[in-house]
C-alpha positions in Angstrom: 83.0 143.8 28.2 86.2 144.3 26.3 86.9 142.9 23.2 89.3 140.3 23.9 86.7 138.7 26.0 84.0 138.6 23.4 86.6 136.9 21.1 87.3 134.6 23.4 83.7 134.2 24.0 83.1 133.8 20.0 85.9 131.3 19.8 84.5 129.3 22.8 81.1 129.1 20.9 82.4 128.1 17.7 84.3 125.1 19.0 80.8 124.5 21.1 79.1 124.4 18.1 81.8 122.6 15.8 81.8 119.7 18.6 77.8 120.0 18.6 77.9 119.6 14.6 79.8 116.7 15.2 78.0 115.1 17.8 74.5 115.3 16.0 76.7 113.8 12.7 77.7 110.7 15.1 73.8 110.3 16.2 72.3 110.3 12.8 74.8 107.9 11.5 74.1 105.5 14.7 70.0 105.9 13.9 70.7 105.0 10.3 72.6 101.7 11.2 70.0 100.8 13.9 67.3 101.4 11.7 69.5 99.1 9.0 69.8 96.7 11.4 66.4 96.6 12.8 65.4 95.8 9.3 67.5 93.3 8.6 66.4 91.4 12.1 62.6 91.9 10.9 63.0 90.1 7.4 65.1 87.4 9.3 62.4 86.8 11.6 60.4 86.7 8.7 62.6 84.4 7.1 63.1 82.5 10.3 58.9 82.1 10.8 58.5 80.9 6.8 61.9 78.5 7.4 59.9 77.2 11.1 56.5 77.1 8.5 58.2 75.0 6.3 59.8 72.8 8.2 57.0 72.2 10.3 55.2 71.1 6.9 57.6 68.8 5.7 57.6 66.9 9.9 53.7 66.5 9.5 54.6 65.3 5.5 57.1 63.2 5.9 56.4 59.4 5.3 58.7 58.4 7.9 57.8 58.9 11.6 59.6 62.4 12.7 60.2 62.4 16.3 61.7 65.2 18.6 63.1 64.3 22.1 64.7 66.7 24.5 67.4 65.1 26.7 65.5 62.8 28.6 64.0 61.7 25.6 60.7 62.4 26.7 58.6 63.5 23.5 58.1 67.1 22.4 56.8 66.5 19.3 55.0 63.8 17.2 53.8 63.7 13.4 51.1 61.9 11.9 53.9 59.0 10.1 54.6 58.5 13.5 51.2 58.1 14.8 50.2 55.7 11.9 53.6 53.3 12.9 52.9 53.1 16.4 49.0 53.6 17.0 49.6 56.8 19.4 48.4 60.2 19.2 50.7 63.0 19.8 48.4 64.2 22.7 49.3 61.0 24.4 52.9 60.5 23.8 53.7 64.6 24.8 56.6 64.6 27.8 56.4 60.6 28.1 59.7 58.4 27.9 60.0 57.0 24.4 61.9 54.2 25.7 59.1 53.4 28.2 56.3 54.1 25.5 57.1 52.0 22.5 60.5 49.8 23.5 60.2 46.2 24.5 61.4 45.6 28.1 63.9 43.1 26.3 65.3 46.1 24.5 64.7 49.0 26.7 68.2 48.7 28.3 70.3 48.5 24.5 68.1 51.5 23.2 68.9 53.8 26.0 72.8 53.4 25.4 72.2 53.9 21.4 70.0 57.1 22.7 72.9 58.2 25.0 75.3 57.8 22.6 73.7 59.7 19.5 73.3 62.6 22.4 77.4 62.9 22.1 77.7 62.3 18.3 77.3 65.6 16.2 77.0 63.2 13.0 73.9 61.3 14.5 74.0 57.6 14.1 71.7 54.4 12.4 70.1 51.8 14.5 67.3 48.9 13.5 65.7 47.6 16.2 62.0 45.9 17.5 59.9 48.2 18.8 56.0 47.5 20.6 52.8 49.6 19.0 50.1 50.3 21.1 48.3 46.9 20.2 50.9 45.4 21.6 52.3 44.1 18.0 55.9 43.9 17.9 57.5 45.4 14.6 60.9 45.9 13.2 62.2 49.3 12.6 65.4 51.1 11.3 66.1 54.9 13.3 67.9 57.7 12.2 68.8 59.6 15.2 70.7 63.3 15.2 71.3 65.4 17.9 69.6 68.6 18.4 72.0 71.9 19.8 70.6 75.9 20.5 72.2 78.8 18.9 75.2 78.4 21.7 76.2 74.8 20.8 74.1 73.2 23.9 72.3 70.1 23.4 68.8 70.3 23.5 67.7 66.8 22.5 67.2 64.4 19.8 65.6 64.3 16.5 64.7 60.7 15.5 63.3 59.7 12.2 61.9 55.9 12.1 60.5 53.5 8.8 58.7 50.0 10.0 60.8 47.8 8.4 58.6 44.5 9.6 57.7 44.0 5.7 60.5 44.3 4.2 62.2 42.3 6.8 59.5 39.2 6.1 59.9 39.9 2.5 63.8 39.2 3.1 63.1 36.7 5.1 60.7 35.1 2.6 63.1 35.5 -0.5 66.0 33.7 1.6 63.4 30.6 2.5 62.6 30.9 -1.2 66.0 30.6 -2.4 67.3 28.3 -0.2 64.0 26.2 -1.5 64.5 27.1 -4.9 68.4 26.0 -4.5 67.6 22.4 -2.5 64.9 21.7 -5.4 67.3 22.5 -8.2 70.0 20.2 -6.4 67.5 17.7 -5.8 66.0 17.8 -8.7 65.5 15.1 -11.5 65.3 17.5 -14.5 68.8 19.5 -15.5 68.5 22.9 -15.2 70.6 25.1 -17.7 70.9 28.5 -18.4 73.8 30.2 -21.5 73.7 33.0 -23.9 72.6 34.0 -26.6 75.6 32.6 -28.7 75.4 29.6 -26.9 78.0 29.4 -24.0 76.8 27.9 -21.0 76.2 30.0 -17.8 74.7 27.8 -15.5 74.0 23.7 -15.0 72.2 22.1 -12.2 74.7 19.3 -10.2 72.6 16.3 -11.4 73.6 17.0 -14.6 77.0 14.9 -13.9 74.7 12.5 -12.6 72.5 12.3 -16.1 75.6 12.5 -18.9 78.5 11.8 -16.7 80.3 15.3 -17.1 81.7 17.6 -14.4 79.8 20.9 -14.7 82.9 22.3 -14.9 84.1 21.1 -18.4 81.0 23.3 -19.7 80.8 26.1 -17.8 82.0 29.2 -20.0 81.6 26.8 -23.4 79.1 25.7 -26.1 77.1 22.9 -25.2 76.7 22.1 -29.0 79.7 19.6 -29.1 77.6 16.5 -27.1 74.9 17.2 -29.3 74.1 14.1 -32.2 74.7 15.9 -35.1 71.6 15.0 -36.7 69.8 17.3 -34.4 71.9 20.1 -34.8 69.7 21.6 -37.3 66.6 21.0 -35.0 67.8 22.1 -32.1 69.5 25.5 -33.6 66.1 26.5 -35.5 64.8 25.7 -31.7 66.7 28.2 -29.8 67.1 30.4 -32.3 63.5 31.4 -32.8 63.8 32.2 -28.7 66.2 34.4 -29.7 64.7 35.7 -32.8 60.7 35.8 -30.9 61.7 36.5 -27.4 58.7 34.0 -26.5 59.1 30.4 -24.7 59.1 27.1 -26.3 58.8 23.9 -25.6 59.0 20.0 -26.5 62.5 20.0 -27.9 63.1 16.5 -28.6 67.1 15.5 -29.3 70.1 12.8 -28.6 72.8 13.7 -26.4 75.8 12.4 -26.0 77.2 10.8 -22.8 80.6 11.0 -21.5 80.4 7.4 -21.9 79.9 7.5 -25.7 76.2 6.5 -25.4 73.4 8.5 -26.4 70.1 9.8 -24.2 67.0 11.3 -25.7 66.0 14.4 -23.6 63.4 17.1 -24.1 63.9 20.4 -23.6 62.2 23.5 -22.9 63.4 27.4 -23.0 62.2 30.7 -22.0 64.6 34.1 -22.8 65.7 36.5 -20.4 65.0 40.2 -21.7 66.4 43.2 -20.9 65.0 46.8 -20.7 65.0 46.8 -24.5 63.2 43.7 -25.2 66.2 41.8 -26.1 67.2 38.7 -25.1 70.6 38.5 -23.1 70.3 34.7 -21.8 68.1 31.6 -22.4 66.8 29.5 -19.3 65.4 26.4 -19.5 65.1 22.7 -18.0 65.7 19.3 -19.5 64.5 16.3 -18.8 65.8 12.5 -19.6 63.1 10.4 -21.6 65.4 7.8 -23.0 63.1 5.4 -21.2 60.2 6.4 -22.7 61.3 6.8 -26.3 62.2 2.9 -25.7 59.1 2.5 -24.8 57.5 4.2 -28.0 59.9 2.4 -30.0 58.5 -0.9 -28.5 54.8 0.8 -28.9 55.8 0.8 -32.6 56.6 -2.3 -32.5 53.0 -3.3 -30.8 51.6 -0.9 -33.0 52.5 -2.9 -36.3 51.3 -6.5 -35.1 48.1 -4.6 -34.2 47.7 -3.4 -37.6 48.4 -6.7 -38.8 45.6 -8.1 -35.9 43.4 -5.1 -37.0 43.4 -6.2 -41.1 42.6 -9.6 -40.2 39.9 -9.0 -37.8 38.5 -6.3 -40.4 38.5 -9.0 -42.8 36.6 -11.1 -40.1 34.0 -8.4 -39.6 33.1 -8.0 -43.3 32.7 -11.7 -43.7 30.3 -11.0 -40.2 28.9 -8.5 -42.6 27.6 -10.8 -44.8 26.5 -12.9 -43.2 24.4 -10.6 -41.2 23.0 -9.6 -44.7 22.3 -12.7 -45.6 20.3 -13.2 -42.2 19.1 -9.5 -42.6 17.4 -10.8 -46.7 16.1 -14.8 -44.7 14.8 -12.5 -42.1 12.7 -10.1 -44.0 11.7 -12.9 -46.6 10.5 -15.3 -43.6 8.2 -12.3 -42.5 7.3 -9.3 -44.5 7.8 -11.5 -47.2 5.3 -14.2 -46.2 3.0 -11.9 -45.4 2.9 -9.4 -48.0 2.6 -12.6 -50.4 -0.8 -13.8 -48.2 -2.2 -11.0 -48.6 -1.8 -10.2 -51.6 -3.3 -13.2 -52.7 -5.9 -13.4 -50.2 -7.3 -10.1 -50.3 -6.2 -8.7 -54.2 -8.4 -10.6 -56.7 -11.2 -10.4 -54.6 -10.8 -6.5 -54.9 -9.9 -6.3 -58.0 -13.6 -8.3 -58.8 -15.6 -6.1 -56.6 -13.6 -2.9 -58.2 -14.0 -4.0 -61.6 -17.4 -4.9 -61.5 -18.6 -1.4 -59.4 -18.0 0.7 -62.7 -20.6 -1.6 -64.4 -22.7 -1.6 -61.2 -22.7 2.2 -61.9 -23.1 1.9 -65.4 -26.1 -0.4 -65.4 -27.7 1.8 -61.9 -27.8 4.8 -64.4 -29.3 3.4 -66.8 -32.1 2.1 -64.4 -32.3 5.5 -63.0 -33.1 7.1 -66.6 -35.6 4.5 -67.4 -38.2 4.6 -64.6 -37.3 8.7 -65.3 -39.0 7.7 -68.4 -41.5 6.1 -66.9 -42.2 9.0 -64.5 -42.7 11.4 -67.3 -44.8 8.9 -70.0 -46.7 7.6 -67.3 -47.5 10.4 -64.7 -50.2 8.3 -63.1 -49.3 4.8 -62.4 -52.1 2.0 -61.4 -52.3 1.8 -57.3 -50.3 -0.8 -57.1 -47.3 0.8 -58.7 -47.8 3.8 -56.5 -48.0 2.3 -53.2 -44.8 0.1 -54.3 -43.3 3.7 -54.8 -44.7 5.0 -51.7 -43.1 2.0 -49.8 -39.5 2.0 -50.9 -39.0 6.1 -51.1 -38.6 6.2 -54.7 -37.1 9.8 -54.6 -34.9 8.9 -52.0 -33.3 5.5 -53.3 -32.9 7.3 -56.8 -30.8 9.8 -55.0 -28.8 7.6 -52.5 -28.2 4.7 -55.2 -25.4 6.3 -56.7 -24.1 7.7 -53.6 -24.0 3.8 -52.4 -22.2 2.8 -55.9 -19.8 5.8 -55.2 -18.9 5.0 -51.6 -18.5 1.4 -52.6 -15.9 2.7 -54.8 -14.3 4.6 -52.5 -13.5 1.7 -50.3 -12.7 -0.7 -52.9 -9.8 1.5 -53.7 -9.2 2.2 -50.4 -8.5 -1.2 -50.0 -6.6 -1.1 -53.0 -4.5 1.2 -51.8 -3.9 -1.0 -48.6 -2.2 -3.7 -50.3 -0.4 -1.2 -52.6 1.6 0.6 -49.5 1.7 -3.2 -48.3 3.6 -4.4 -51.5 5.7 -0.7 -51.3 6.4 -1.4 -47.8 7.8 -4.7 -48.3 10.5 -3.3 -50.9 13.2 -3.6 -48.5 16.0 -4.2 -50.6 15.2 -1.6 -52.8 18.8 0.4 -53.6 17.9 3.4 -55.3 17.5 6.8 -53.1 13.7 8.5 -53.8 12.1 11.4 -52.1 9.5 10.3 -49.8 6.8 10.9 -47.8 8.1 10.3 -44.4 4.7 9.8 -42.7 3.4 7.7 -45.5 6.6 5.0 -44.5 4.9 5.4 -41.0 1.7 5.3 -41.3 2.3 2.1 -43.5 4.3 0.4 -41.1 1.6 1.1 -38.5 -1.4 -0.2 -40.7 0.9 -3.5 -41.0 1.0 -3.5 -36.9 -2.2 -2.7 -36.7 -3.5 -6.0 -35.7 -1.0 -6.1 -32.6 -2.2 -2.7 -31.7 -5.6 -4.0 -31.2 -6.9 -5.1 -27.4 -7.1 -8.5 -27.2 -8.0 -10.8 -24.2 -5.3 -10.4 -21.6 -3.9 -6.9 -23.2 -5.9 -3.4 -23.7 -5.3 -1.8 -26.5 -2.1 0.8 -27.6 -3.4 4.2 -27.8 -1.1 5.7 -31.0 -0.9 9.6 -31.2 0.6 11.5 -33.7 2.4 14.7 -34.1 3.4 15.4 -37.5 5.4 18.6 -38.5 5.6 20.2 -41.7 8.0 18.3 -43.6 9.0 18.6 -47.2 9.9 15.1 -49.2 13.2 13.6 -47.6 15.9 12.2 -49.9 16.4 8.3 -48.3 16.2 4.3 -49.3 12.1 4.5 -48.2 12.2 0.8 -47.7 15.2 0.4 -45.8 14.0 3.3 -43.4 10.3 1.8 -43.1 12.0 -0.7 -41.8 14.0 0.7 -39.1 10.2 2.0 -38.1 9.2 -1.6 -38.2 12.0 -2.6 -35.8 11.3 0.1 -33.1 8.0 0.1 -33.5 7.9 -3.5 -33.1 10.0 -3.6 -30.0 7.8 -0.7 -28.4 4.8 -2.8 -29.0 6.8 -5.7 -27.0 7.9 -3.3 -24.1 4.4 -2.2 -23.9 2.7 -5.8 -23.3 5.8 -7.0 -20.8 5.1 -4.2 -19.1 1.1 -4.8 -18.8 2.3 -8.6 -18.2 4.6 -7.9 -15.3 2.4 -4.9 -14.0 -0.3 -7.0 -11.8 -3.5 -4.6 -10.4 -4.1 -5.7 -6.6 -7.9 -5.5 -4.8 -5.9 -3.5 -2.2 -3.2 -1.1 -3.8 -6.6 -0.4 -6.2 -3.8 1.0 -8.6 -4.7 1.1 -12.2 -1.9 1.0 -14.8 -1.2 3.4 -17.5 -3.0 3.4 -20.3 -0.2 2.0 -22.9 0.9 4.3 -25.6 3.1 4.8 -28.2 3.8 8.9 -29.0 5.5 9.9 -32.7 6.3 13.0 -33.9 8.7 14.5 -36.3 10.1 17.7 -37.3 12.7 20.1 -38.8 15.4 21.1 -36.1 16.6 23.1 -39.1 16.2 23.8 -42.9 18.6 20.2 -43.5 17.9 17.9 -41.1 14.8 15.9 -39.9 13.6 14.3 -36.6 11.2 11.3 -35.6 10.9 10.3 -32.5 9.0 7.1 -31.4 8.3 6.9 -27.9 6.7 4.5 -25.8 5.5 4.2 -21.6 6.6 0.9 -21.4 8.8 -0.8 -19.0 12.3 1.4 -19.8 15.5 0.4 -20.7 18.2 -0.9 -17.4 21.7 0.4 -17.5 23.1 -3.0 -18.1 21.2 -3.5 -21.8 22.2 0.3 -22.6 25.2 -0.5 -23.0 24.9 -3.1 -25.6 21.2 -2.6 -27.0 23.0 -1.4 -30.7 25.3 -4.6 -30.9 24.4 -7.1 -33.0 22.9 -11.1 -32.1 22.4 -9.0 -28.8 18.7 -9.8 -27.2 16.9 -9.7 -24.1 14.0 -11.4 -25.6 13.2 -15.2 -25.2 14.3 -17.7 -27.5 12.6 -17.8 -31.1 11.0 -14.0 -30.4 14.2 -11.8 -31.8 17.7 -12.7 -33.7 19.0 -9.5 -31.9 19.8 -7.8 -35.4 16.9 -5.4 -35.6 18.0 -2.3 -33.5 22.0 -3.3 -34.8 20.6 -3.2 -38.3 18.5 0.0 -37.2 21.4 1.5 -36.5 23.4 1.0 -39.6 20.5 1.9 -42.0 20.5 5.7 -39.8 24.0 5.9 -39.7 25.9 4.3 -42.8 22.9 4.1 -44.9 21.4 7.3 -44.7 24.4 9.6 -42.6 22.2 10.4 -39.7 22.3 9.6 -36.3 20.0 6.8 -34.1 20.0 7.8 -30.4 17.2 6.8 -27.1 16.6 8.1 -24.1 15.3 5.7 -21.6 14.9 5.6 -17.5 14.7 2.1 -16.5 10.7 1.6 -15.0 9.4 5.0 -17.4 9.5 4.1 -21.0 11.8 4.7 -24.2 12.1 7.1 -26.7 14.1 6.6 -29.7 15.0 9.2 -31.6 16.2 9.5 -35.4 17.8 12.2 -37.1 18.8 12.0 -41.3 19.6 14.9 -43.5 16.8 16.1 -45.7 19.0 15.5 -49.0 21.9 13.1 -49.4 25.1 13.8 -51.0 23.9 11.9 -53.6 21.4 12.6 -56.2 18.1 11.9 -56.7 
C-alpha cells in the first residue's frame, strides 16, 4: 500500500475519531440533563404527593362542608363538615346528583342554573339558598362555588364549600322581631327614654317625650338638657349623673322638677346606667324617666293627712293613758276585792291560832324534858318499883314513849311552822303592788300561787281532780317585781283551771261511746334557753283556744266568760306586766279542742339594778 493511501487512510480515521469524540461529548451532556431533569420531576412529585397530603387534610378539617363535583355535579368527594350539615356519609352521596340529593324540589330548578353558571365563571360565584338534610329538615345555607380545570385548562367540575346559616339566619331574624319590639315599646311607651354624653348633650329621646313636656325632640337633640331643669335641683341632679360617670355603675331614684314648655313644672324620676367602652370608660349615659307629678300630689296631700293624724294620734294617746288609769285603778279594786280579802281571812283566821300552838310547843318541850329527867331519876333511885308501878310501866312502853315524846313535840313543831310559813308566802304573795325589783325564787312565786289554788284543784262533786306536774329546771334567782309576776301566774293559772272544768262540763261520757275523758292536767316547767333569759310554760288539756278569741285574747275588757266571772283585764294585764314591766315576751300556743299552753319568757337581770 503506498504511502499516499495510508495518509489518506490516517486522515480518514482522525476525522472518524474527532466526529466520534464529539458525538460521545453530545451523549454525556444529554445523560446529564435527563438525569437533572429526572430529578427535578421526582422531588416535584414529591412535592406534588405532600401538596395532595395537605390539602386533603385541610378538606377533612375544614369546618365548612368541602364538596367536589365533576360536571354533572355528581359527588366525587365528601368531608366530614359536610357529613355533619347534611346527615350523609360520603359512601352514600359518591357519583349521586347533589341537586337530587340535598335540593328541595322548589329549588332544584334555580340551583342547577347557579351550578351551570359557576361551571363558566373562572372567579367562582356566592349563592345562599335552602337546602333538605337527610331527616328531611330544611336549613339555610350560603355556597361558595369555584370551578375546577386539569393541567390543559379543561373543566373538570366544581368545588363547592357550604356553612348552615339556619342560626344565624333565626338569630337575624330574632334581633329584627326584637328591634322592631324594642322600637314599638319605646314609641308606645309611658316612661321617656333618653340617652346623651358624658358632658351632657342629648343623643337620643323617645317621641312621647313631646307628649310629657310639650317639646319637639328636635329642639334637644345635639344640646344640654340642663336648661328645663328647676335650678334648685341642679346640684342634685349633677352629683346624680356625675357619680355614673365617675363609678361607671347604675343608679337610680332621681327625684327632680322639670320644666314644661308651658312654664309649668313636673316632678319625674329618673334612672341611669353608663355605656362603657373597651377601657372601662363611660362614653354615653342611658336611662328612662318617668312622670310622678301625680303622685308627689298625692304625698303632698299624705302630708297633709299625715299632720291631722298626728294631731288624732296625741289626742287618742292622751285618751289611752287616761284608759290607763283607769285600768289601774280597776287592776288595785280588783286585787283588793280578792287577794286582798282573802289574804286578810286568813290571816286572821288561821295566824293567832298558830302563833298559840307555836308559842306554847317550846314550853311543851321544855316542861316534856324535864318530865323525862325526873322519872330518869326515879329509874335510877328506885330500881325496883312496887307492882303496881311496874305493870303501869309495862302497859304504856315506858322506854318507848320516853323516846317518841320528843319526837311528837318536834314534829308538832315542824308543822306549826310549816303552817307558819303558809301564811307567810300568803301575805308575800299578796304584795302586788310592791315596786321595787328583788331577785327571786321563780318556783317559790309558783308554787305559792298554786298553794293559794289549791282548794279549786281539789275533786269535788261534779269535777275530778287537776293532776299538777312539775318540771323545774336549774334556775339561778331572776331579777323581777315577784308580786307583779305571781300574779300573771295567778291569772293563767286561774283561767287554765276554768278551761279545764268547761271542758269536763261540756265533755258528757255516753253508756254507748263508753269513752272516758282525759284525766285534766295542768303541765309547768321552766328553763334557761340561754345564760340571759328564762322560760315558764303553763300548759293545760283543756278545751283550746278558737281562732276567733286568738285574735283578741290580750285586749283588754275582752272576755269570753259569763257575766260576774272575769273583767277581761287579767291576760291584758298579763301581758303588760311580761312585756312593759319586766321586757319579756308573753306568747300561747293553742289548737282549738287540744288545750293551751302559754308561754313566758323575761331576762334573767333587768337593766336596772338590784
Amino acid at each position: 500500500m503506498s504511502t499516499q493511501v495510508l495518509q489518506e487512510e490516517l486522515t480518514n480515521l482522525r476525522n472518524y475519531v474527532e466526529r466520534l469524540e464529539t458525538a460521545l461529548s453530545l451523549s454525556s451532556r444529554s445523560i446529564k440533563q435527563q438525569y437533572k431533569l429526572w430529578v427535578n420531576f421526582q422531588r416535584t412529585k414529591a412535592e406534588l404527593k405532600e401538596s395532595q397530603e395537605e390539602l386533603s387534610i385541610l378538606v377533612e378539617r375544614n369546618p365548612l362542608g368541602v364538596i367536589y363535583l365533576n360536571t354533572a355535579f355528581e359527588v366525587t368527594r365528601w368531608n366530614p363538615a359536610a357529613e355533619a350539615i347534611f346527615g350523609y356519609t360520603q359512601e352514600e352521596v359518591l357519583n349521586r346528583n347533589v341537586v337530587e340529593l340535598i335540593v328541595p324540589e322548589s329549588a332544584k330548578e334555580l340551583v342547577n342554573q347557579i351550578l351551570s353558571v359557576s361551571l363558566q365563571q373562572q372567579s367562582g360565584n356566592r349563592s345562599t339558598n335552602i337546602n333538605i338534610t337527610k331527616e328531611s329538615r330544611i336549613i339555610t345555607c350560603k355556597w361558595y362555588n369555584t370551578p375546577l380545570t386539569d393541567s390543559n385548562g379543561k373543566l373538570t367540575g366544581l368545588l363547592l364549600m357550604v356553612e348552615d346559616v339556619t342560626s344565624y339566619q333565626e338569630a337575624e331574624v330574632a334581633l329584627a322581631k326584637s328591634e322592631a319590639k324594642f322600637r314599638s315599646m319605646v314609641e308606645n311607651a309611658n316612661d321617656v327614654i333618653y340617652s346623651f354624653l358624658p358632658d351632657g348633650t342629648l343623643t337620643y329621646l323617645s317621641p312621647n317625650f313631646t307628649d310629657i313636656f310639650g317639646y319637639e325632640v328636635s329642639e334637644f337633640i345635639g344640646k344640654p338638657f340642663t336648661p328645663i331643669i328647676h335650678p334648685d335641683d341642679l346640684e342634685v341632679c349633677s352629683a346624680f349623673f356625675d357619680k355614673i360617670v365617675q363609678t361607671g355603675k347604675k343608679q337610680a331614684g332621681l327625684e327632680l322638677r322639670t320644666k314644661c314648655k308651658d312654664g309649668s313644672y313636673k316632678w319625674i324620676l329618673s334612672n341611669s346606667s353608663p355605656i362603657l367602652n373597651a377601657d372601662g370608660e363611660v362614653v354615653e349615659l342611658q336611662g328612662i324617666t318617668r312622670d310622678i307629678t301625680e303622685r308627689k300630689l298625692a304625698e303632698e296631700a299624705q302630708q297633709q293627712s299625715q299632720a291631722q293624724l298626728r294631731q288624732q294620734k296625741l289626742a287618742l294617746e292622751q285618751t289611752l293613758q287616761e284608759l290607763k288609769h283607769t285600768q289601774t285603778q280597776l287592776i288595785q279594786s280588783e286585787k283588793m276585792s280578792s287577794l286582798g280579802q282573802l289574804v286578810a281571812g286568813v290571816a286572821h283566821e288561821i295566824n293567832n291560832p298558830v302563833n298559840f300552838i307555836y308559842g306554847n310547843i317550846v314550853h311543851a318541850h321544855e316542861y316534856t324534858q324535864e318530865l323525862l329527867k325526873l322519872i330518869q331519876l326515879y329509874h335510877i333511885h328506885y330500881p325496883n318499883p312496887i307492882s303496881e308501878i311496874q305493870a303501869q310501866i309495862e302497859h304504856i312502853d315506858l322506854d318507848f314513849l320516853m323516846e317518841d315524846l320528843p319526837n311528837l313535840i318536834s314534829s308538832m313543831k315542824v308543822g306549826a311552822e310549816r303552817i307558819r310559813e303558809i301564811i307567810t308566802s300568803l301575805r308575800t304573795f299578796s304584795r302586788l303592788d310592791e315596786a321595787e325589783l328583788k331577785l327571786t325564787n321563780i318556783h317559790q312565786g309558783i308554787d305559792s300561787t298554786l298553794m293559794i289554788l289549791k282548794h279549786r284543784l281539789k275533786a269535788k262533786a261534779n269535777l275530778p281532780k287537776i293532776m299538777v306536774t312539775r318540771e323545774y329546771g336549774n334556775l339561778p334567782l331572776v331579777e323581777c317585781y315577784p308580786g307583779q309576776l305571781n300574779q300573771v301566774f295567778m291569772n293563767i293559772l286561774a283561767n287554765a283551771i276554768d278551761a279545764l272544768e268547761d271542758s269536763i262540763i261540756n265533755t258528757k261520757t255516753t253508756v254507748e261511746s263508753k269513752h272516758t275523758p282525759d284525766i285534766p292536767r295542768i303541765h309547768i316547767s321552766t328553763e334557761m334557753p340561754n345564760p340571759l333569759q328564762v322560760i315558764i310554760r303553763i300548759a293545760d288539756n283543756g278545751v283550746g283556744i278558737s281562732e276567733k278569741v286568738k285574735q283578741r285574747l290580750f285586749d283588754p275588757f275582752y272576755t269570753t266568760k259569763d257575766i260576774g266571772k272575769g273583767t277581761g283585764l287579767g291576760l291584758s294585764i298579763s301581758y303588760q306586766i311580761i312585756t312593759e314591766r319586766h321586757g319579756g315576751t308573753l306568747n300561747f300556743i293553742s289548737s282549738f279542742g287540744q288545750g293551751t299552753e302559754f308561754i313566758i319568757l323575761i331576762p334573767l337581770y333587768q337593766n336596772k339594778s338590784v
